[in-house]
N, C-alpha and C positions, 0 to 999 in steps of 0.2 A: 579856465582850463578847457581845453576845446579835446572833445567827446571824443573818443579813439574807435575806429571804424570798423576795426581788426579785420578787414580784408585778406585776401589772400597774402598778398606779400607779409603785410603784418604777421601774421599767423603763422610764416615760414620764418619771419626774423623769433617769434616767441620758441621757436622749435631749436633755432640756431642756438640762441641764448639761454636755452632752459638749462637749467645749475640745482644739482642737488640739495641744496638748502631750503627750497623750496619743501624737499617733507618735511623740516622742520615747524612748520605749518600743522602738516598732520601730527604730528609727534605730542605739540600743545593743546591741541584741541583735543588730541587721543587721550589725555591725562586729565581734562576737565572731566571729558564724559564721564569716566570712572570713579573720578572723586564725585561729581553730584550726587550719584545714588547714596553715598554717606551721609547728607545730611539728615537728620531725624525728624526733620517736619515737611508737611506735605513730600510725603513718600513717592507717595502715584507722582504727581506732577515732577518732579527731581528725575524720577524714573524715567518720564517721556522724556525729558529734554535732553538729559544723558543719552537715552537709546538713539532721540534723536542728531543729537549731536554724530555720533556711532557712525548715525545711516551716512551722514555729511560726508563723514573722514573715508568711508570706504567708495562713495564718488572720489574723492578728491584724488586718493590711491590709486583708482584705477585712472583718473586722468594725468595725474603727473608722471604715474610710471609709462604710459602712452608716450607721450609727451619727452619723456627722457629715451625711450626707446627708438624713437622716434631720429631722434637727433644721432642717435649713436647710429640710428641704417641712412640713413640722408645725408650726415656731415659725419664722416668715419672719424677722417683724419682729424677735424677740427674737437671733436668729445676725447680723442684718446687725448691731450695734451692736458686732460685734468689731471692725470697721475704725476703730469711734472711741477702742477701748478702747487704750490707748500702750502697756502689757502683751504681753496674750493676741493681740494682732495678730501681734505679730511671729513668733507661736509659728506660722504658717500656713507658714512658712517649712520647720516639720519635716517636711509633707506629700508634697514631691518629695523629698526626701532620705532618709526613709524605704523610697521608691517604690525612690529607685537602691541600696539594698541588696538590694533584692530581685530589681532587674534584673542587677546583677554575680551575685548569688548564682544566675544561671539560666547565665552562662557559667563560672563556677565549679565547682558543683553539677547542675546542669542536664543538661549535654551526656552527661556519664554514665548520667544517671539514663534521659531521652527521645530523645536523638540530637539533631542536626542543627539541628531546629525550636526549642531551648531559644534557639536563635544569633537566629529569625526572631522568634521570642517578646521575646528582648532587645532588639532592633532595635527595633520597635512600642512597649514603653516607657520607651526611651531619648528617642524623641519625643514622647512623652505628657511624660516626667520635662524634657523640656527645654523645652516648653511652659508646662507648672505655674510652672518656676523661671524663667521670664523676665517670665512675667506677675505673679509675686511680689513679683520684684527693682523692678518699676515701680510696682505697685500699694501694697504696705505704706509706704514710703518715702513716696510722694507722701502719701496718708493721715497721717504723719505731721508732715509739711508744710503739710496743709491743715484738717483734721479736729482733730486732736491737740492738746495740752495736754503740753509737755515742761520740763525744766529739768535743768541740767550735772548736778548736788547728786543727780538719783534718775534717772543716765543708770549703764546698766549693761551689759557685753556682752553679753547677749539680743538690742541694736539688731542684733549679727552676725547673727543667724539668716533674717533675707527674703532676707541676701544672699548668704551663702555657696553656697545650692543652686544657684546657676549655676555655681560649679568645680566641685561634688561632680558635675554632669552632666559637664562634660568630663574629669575620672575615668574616669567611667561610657563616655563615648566612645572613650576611648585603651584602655581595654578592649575593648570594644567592634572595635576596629580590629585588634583579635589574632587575630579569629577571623573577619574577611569578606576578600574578595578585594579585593587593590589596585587597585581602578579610581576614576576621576574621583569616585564616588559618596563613594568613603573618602577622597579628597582633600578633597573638601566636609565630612566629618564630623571630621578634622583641624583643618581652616583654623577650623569653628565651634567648636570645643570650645576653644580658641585664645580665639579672642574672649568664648566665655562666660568662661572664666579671665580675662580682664581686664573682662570683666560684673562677676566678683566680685572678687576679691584688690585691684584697685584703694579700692576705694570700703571694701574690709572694715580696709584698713590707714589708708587715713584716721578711720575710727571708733576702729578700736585707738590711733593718734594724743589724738583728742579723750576717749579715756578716760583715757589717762595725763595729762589736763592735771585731769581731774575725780576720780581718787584722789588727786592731787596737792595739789587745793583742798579736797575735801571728805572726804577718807580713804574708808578700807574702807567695803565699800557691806554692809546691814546684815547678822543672822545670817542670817536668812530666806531672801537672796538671794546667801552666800557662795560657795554652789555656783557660782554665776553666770560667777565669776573663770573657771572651767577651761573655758569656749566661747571664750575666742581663742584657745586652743589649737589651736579647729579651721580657721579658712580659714589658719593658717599650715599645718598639717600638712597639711591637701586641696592649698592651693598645692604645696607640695614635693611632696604623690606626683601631682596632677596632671601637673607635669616631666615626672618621671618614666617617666608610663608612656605619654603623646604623644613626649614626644622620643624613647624605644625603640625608636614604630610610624616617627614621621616620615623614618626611611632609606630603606624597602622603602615605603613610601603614596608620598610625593614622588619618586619614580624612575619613577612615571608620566608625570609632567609634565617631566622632564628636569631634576628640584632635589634628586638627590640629597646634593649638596653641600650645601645648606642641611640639608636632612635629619638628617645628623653635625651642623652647628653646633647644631639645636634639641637633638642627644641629648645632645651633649655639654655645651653649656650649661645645658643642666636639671638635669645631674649637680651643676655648682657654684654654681647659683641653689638645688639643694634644699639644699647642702649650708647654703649661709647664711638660707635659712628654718629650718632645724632647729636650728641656734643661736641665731637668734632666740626660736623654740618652747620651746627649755629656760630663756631667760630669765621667757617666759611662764609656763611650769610654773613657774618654784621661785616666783615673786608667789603662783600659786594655791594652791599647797599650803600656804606663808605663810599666805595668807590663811583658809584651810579652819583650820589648826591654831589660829589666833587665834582663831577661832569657835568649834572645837571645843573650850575650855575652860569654855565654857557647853556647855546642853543645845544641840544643832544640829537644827533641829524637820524632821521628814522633808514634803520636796512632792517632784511630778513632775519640777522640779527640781534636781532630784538623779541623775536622770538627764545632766545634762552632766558627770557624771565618767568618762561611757565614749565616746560616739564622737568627741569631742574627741580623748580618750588614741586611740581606736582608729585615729583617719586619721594621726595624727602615727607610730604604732606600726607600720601600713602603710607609709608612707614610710620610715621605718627600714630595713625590711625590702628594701621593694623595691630603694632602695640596696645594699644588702646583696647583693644578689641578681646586679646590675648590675656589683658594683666586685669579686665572691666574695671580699669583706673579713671574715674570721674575727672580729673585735674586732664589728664592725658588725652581726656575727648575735648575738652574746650580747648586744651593745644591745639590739637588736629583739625577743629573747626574755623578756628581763631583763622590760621595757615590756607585753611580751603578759600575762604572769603576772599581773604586777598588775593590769592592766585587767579578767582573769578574773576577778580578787579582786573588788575593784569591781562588777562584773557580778553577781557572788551574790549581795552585798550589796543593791543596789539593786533587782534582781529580785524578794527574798523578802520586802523591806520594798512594793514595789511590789505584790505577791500579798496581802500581809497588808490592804493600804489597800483596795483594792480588793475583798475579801472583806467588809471591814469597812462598805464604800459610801461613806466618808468622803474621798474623792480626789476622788470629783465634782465638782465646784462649780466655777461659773463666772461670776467678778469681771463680766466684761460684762456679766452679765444682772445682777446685784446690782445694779449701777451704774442701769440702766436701770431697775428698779422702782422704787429709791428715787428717781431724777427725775421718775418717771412719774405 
């Protein structure tokens, strides 16, 4: 394989090419970091490799968003043609979700590392991150409503992706509410994170609906796009640690306004809403991995795509956990450890195949603009 020089011209074709799936990238590695500090052995060393992982993902951030900005001031015309492409649109969607790894990762990792200000730091791209994903959840959608060109037959869970990043922000919020004081401010960042979760989790369950009618009519969706299967994993698993970790804050937020009693109903109902999303989530996983294995007896060709075998696993392995954490259920932590492992597994894999492509220059490329020369 002969060594790529990435020269100037190089450099301008990566800028031409560059394709939002690429935070996908960050998105997995933003959910390893967080999961390592859960394991229970060597604490300290879990802690460094997580924080460091962290420090990774917010180079990588500010290079890809460079990099995509980049393209959209240098090739106008050629970036706007993602909203027509029925693909790589949807992929715009890893852009906040990337963001909120990296904002958990600053009250995580953060607060040890700078003090205080990681909390103010968080806060500012918790609104940036809920921004991005509200204006996603409207914009990709309608684009594909209006612009688009779709059919049941080559419909695939990637539709999840515009939408999910509105629960991964109220995640991001119920986090977020662990670390600021209970006043009216954090009742409003409760009550919205609330509503961004039924932004998403509604509309992402009727897609997971219309896809069980379309494997049903037209089977497994091809090799190419097997990986595909293991993203419903994710707005059920964000659904359940979403619960989660609002219904924990909702006692102490809502005893401002005198609802501390709704408070307990939110925590404790989120306890047995995750519990029946994460049943439903293992019925998802065993389809995916089905499906992965039925593929994998051919060659299974490696894309960016292949990255949804980790923050799908990882929000689902979070909510495990955080259960876990909740109910101090012994059976429930070797779940959630059992689930980390492999995700780690996964993560190497996907990482060193992702370092390889990318050394190589061959991951670039970008179907929209393909599309767009050849009409043009």
């Amino acid at each position: 394989m002969q060594k790529p020089l990435y020269q100037l011209q190089q450099v301008q074709d990566i800028i031409r090419h560059f394709t939002p799936n690429w935070f996908t990238a960050i998105m997995g590695t933003g959910v390893v970091a967080l999961i390592l500090p859960e394991f229970p052995v060597a604490e300290s060393l879990t802690w460094l490799l997580g924080s460091t992982l962290w420090l990774l993902n917010i180079v990588l951030f500010v290079l890809f968003s460079t990099l995509y900005i980049l393209r959209w001031t240098l090739y106008t015309n050629e970036a706007k043609q993602i909203f027509k492409h029925p693909v790589m649109s949807l992929f715009l969607g890893a852009i906040p979700m990337a963001l909120a790894t990296i904002l958990n990762g600053f009250l995580k990792f953060g607060i040890p590392l700078i003090g205080d200000v990681a909390v103010q730091i968080a806060q500012v791209l918790w609104y940036i991150d809920v921004f991005l994903a509200v204006a996603i959840a409207w914009i990709v959608p309608f684009c594909m409503y209006n612009r688009q060109q779709h059919q049941l037959n080559t419909m695939t869970a990637v539709w999840l992706l515009p939408i999910v990043a509105c629960e991964v922000a109220a995640t991001s919020g119920g986090l977020l509410l662990g670390h600021i004081e209970a006043t009216q401010h954090a009742v409003a960042i409760l009550f919205g994170s609330y509503m961004l979760w039924g932004i998403s989790v509604l509309p992402a369950f009727a897609i997971l609906t219309i896809l069980m009618l379309r494997l049903a009519l037209h089977q497994l969706p091809s090799k190419e796009l097997a990986i595909s299967s293991w993203l419903a994993l994710g707005p059920i698993g964000t659904g359940a640690l979403a619960l989660l970790v609002l219904g924990e804050q909702a006692p102490h937020v809502l005893q401002v306004i005198g609802m501390e009693s709704l408070g307990i109903f939110a925590q404790q109902g989120g306890l047995i809403a995750s519990l029946i999303l994460i049943g439903f989530g293992l019925w998802w996983l065993g389809i995916a991995v089905l499906t992965t294995l039925k593929h994998a007896q051919q060659d299974l060709p490696f894309n960016l795509g292949w990255w949804g075998l980790t923050f799908p696993l990882g929000v689902f392995t979070l909510a495990i956990l955080n259960l876990a954490h909740q109910t101090d259920l012994h059976f429930i932590f070797i779940f959630g450890y059992g689930f980390a492992t492999i995700l780690i597994l996964l993560w190497m894999l996907v990482a060193s195949k992702t370092f390889k492509g990318f050394y190589a220059g061959h991951l670039f490329f970008s179907p929209c603009l393909k599309t767009y020369l050849e009409n043009k």
